[in-house]
N, C-alpha and C positions, 0 to 999 in steps of 0.2 A: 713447247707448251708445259712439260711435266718441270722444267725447269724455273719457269714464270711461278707456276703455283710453289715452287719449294722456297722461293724466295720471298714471296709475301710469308707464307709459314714462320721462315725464319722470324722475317720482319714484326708479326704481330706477337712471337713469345719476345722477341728482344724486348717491344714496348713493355708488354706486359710483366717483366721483371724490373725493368726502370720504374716503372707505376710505382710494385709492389715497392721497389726504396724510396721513393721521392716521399709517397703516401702510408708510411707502415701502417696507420691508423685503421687501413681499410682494407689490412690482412687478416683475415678469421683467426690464423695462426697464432695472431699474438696475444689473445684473450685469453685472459689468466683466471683463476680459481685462487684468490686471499681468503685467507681465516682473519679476522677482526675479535682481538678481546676485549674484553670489557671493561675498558679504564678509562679515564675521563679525555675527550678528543680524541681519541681513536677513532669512532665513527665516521667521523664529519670529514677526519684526515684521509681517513679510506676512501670515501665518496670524492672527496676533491682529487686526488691523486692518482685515482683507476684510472684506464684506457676502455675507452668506448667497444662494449662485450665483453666487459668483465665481469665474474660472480664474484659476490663478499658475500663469505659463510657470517653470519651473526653467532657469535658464541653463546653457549648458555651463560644467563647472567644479566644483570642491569646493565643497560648502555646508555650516559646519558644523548638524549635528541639533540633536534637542532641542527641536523645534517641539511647540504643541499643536494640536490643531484641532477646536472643540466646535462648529462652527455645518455646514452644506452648502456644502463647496467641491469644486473639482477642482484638485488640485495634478498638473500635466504634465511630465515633464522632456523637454528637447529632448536632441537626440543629445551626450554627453559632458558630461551633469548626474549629479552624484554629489553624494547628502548623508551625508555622514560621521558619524560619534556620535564620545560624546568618549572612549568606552571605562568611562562606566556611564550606567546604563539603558539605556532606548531610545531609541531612533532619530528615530521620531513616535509621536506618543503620541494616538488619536485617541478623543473621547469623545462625539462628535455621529453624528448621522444624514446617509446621502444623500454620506457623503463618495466622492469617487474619488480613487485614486492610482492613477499610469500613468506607465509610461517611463521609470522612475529605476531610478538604479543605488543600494543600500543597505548601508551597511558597518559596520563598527566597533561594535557595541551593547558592555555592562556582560556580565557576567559572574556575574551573582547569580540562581539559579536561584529564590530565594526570594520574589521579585520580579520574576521572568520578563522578565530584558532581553529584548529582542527588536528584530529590524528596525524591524515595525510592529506595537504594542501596540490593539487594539480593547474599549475599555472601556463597554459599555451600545450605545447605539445600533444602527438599525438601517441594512439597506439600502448595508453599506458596500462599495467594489466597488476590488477590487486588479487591475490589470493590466498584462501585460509588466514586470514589475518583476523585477530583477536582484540580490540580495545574496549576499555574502560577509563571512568573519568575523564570522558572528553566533552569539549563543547558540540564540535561537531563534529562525523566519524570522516569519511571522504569528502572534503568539499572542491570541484573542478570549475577549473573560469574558460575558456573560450577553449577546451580541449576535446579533442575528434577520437573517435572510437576508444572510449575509456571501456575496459572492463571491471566490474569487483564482483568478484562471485566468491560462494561458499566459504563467506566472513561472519563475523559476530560482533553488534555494535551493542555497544550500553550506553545510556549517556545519563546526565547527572538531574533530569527533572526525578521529584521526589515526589512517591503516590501519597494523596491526601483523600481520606474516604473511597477508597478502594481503588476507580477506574481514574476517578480526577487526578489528572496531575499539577504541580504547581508549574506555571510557563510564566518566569519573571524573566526578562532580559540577559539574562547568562543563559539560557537555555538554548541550544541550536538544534540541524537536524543531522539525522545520522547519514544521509547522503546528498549533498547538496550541488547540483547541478546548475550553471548559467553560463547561456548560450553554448552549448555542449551539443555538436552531431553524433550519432550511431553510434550511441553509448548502450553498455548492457548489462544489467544489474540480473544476476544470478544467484538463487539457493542461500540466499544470507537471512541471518535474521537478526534483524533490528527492532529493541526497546529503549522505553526513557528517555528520548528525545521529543523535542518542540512538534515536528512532523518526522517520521519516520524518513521517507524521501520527498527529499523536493524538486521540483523541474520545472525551472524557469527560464524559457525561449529554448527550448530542447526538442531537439526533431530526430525522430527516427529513433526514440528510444526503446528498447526492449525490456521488458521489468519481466522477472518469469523466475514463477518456484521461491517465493521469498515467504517468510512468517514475519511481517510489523504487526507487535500487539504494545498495549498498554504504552503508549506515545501520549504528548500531550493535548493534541490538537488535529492531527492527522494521518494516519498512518502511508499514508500518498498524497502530494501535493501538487497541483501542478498549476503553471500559470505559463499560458500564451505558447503553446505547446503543439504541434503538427504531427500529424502520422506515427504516433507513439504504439506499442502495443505492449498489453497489460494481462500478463496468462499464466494461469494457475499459483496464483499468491493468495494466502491465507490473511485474511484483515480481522482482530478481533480484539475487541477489550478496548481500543481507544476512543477517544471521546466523539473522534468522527472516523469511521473506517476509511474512506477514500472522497476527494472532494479536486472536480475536475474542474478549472475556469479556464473559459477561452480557446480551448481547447478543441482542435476538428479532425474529423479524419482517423477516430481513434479505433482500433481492435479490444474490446474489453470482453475475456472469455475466459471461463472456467477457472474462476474466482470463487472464494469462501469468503462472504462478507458477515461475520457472525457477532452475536452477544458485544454490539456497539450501542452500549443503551447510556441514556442522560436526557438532558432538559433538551437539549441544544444538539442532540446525535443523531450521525443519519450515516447508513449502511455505504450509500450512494451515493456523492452531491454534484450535479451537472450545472454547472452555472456556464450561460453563453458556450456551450457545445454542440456541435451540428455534425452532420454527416457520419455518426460514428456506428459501430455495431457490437451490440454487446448480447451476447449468447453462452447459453450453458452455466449462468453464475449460479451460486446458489446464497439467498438472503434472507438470512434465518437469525431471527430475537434481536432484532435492532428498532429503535424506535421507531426510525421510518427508512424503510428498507432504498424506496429510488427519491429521488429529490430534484423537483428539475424545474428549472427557470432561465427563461432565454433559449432554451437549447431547441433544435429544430431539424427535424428528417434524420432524426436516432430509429434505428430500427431494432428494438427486443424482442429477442427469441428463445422461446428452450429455457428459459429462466425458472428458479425454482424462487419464489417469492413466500415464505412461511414461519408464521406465529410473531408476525411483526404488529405493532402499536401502529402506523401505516403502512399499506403495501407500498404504494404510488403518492406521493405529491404532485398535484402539475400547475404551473402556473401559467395565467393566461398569454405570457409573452412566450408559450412555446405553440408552434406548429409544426404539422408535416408528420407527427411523428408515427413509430407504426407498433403495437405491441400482440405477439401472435403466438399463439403455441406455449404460452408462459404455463404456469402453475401458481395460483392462487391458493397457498391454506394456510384457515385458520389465521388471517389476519383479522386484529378490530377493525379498521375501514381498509378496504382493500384498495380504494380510489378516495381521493380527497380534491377536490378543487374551486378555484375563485372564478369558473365562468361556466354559465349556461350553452352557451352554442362553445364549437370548436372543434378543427378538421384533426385535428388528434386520432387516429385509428386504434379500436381495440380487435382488428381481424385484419385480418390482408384479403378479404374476400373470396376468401372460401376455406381459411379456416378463423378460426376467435382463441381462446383462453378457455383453461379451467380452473372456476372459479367455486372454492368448498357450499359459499353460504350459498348455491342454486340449487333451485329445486326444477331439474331441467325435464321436458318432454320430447321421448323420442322415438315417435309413433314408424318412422320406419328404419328404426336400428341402423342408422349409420353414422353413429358417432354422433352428428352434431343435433345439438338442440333445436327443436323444430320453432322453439320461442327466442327471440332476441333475449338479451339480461342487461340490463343496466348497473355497473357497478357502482354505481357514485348514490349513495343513500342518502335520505332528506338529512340525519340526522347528521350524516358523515361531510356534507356542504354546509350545514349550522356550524359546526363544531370549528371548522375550519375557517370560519368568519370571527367563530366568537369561542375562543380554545379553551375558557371556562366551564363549557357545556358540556367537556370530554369526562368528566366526573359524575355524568348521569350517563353513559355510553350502555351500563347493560340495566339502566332502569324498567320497569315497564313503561315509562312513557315512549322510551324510544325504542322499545319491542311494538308496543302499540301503533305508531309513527311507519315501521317498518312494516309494517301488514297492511297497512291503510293506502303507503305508495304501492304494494305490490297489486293489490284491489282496483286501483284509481287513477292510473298513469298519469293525468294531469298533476299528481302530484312530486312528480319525480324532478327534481332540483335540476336538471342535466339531459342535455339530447345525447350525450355521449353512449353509445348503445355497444356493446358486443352482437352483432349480427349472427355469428355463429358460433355460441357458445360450445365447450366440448362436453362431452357426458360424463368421460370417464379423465383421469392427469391425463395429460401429453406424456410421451416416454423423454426420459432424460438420457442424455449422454454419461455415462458411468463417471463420478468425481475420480481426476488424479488425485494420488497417497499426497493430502494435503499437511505440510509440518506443523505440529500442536504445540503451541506455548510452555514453559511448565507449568504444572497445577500448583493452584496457589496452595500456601499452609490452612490446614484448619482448623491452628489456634487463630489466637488475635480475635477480631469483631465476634466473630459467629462464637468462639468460644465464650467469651462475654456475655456475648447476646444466652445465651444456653444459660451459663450462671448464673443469669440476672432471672429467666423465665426460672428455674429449679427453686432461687431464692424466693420467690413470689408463693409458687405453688409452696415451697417449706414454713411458708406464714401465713397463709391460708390454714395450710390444715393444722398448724398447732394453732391458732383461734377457734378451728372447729372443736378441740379437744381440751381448751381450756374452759368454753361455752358448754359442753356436755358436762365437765367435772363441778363446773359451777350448782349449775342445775341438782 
């Protein structure tokens, strides 16, 4: 017996050193660690030439781009490695599995959105994993095509839209985004922060994606993008200063939690925008100085919770192609309409039945102290259902006509635009879940406009009062 087992023994180390020669490729042992300098083709020749688990150290120094890399490597840059593109295509162009890239600085891509220059281009492959990597001058920063658990985390993209009147940015045709995803599974975008691109990130046909701990500000159009997107979740990212903080289509099944949707203001801005999204749940955000903090059309059986909705131009949008949906526990302040909508009837929930919102402008009664208001509230104001029909009107918002208007529906219930009711208003906020240390943009400078603006008020008031003093000496 003891003989039998010694001979299989033998038998599976013999294979197993025949393997290791037939197949060297696929011995740990022969992964090597190259230094790569920085002269012209050395990159490209390094990446073509390694064996699959090799590292290539990037030297400090310009390297030009252009490299491909189809097999399992880790490309490293050391402090003051920079690979430059030649200003078309990309950058690296990666079409294998298992790759890393870390520690480089990335510059210079092509400019053909058609063809999606990018920093770094991920073509198929799975398991590729970005990190601390730094670009600027790009069209787009990561862009991946049908590639499974990508990572990029704790990166920094810039890209080349140019601010025009502070938040606007220009979005002609050269512009791309700074991470651009299609048809991409159980991909995970971590702790980066991305500016100056078309959309911050985009996600199109992307399932299972992870977004968490990121700051996109000042982008030109969105700072999250997504289109036809399944079971995504979206947690603790900072959205602020772009012309639309976040704008979800098609989109179901989504996790949206403990988000800073902040100071997203313009003609055309909205904190939140849910176009055709269902099933999702978004809780703990906070939506604070945006035009119009939620935005929602088509979308159906969202359920908001725990939400901090405050000093926004609208709290809510809702358009009449949304049902189901449920809003509870939120915090209303200090919005000008806190509800805005285009229908009278509608199974839209603003309580989950046996609890409602707190909402600043009620003046609630609560004859037996337990929290909830003993009066229903209506949040959708006559003047806030005018305004929303006819958006001209929003210019007499704090008139007395529409002070008057608001006292007269509160008097006269026939006159309230809306059956949509809060049943059980609260008395006092809901408690919020403590905000994670959310990353802050840099502050912008405060020369430029405001300084101007300041010289131009100084020179005003400096001609005013020497007319006052010329008029005195005259006399």
């Amino acid at each position: 017996m003891s003989g039998s087992r010694n001979r299989r023994a033998a038998a599976w180390i013999a294979t197993s050193f025949t393997l290791s020669l037939v197949f060297p490729a696929l011995s740990p042992a022969r992964a090597e660690t190259l230094r790569v300098p920085p002269r012209a083709g050395a990159l490209a020749e390094a990446c073509a030439a390694a064996a699959s688990g090799d590292t290539l150290i990037v030297t400090a120094g310009v390297h030009p781009g252009g490299a491909v890399i189809a097999r399992p490597l880790t490309l490293r840059g050391e402090p003051g490695a920079i690979v430059e593109g030649t200003g078309h295509g990309s950058v690296l162009f990666l079409t294998g599995s298992l790759i890393r890239i870390e520690d480089l600085e990335i510059r210079r891509s092509g400019n053909q959105p058609l063809t999606i220059d990018a920093g770094i281009f991920v073509k198929g492959g799975s398991r590729v994993r970005v990190s601390r990597v730094r670009m600027t001058d790009v069209l787009y920063g990561v862009a991946a095509e049908r590639a499974e658990s990508l990572i990029v985390e704790r990166c920094e993209f810039r890209g080349r839209a140019s601010a025009h009147g502070g938040v606007e940015l220009s979005m002609d045709a050269s512009n791309g985004n700074g991470i651009h995803l299609w048809y991409c599974h159980d991909a995970a975008i971590r702790g980066s922060r991305i500016t100056h691109f078309v959309d911050g990130i985009y996600l199109a046909f992307a399932f299972g994606t992870e977004i968490r701990g990121n700051l996109l500000w000042e982008n030109g159009r969105y700072g999250l993008h997504t289109m036809y997107c399944q079971n995504n979740r979206l947690v603790e990212n900072r959205f602020t200063r772009n012309i639309a903080g976040c704008a979800i289509m098609f989109s179901n099944h989504l996790v949206v939690e403990g988000n800073d949707f902040v100071r997203n203001r313009g003609s055309r801005t909205y904190g939140l925008l849910l176009k055709d999204c269902s099933d999702g749940r978004f809780t703990h955000n906070r939506m604070v100085d945006n035009t119009v903090a939620i935005f929602m059309d088509g979308s159906n059986r969202n359920h908001l919770s725990e939400n901090l909705v405050q000093d926004n131009g609208w709290g809510i949008i809702l358009f009449s192609s949304c049902a189901g949906n449920e809003f509870a526990g939120n915090n209303f302040w200090n919005n000008d309409y806190p509800v805005a909508l285009d229908m009278r009837y509608s199974d839209n929930r603003f309580d989950d039945g046996a609890r409602g919102n707190y909402w600043s402008e009620n003046a609630p009664y609560d004859l037996d102290a337990n929290g909830v208001s003993d009066v229903p509230y209506s949040p959708v104001s006559a003047f806030a259902f005018l305004s929303k029909q006819y958006p001209d009107l929003a210019i007499l918002g704090r008139s007395p006509a529409a002070t008057a208007l608001s006292v007269a529906e509160r008097t006269i219930p026939a006159l309230r635009p809306s059956e949509i009711v809060d049943h059980f208003p609260l008395v006092t906020p809901a408690p919020m879940v403590p905000a994670a240390p959310a990353p802050e943009p840099p502050s912008r400078p405060t020369t430029g406009s405001r300084a101007l603006a300041g010289a131009g008020f100084l020179a005003v008031a400096a001609t005013g009062l020497a007319g006052l003093f010329v008029r005195k000496r005259g006399r």
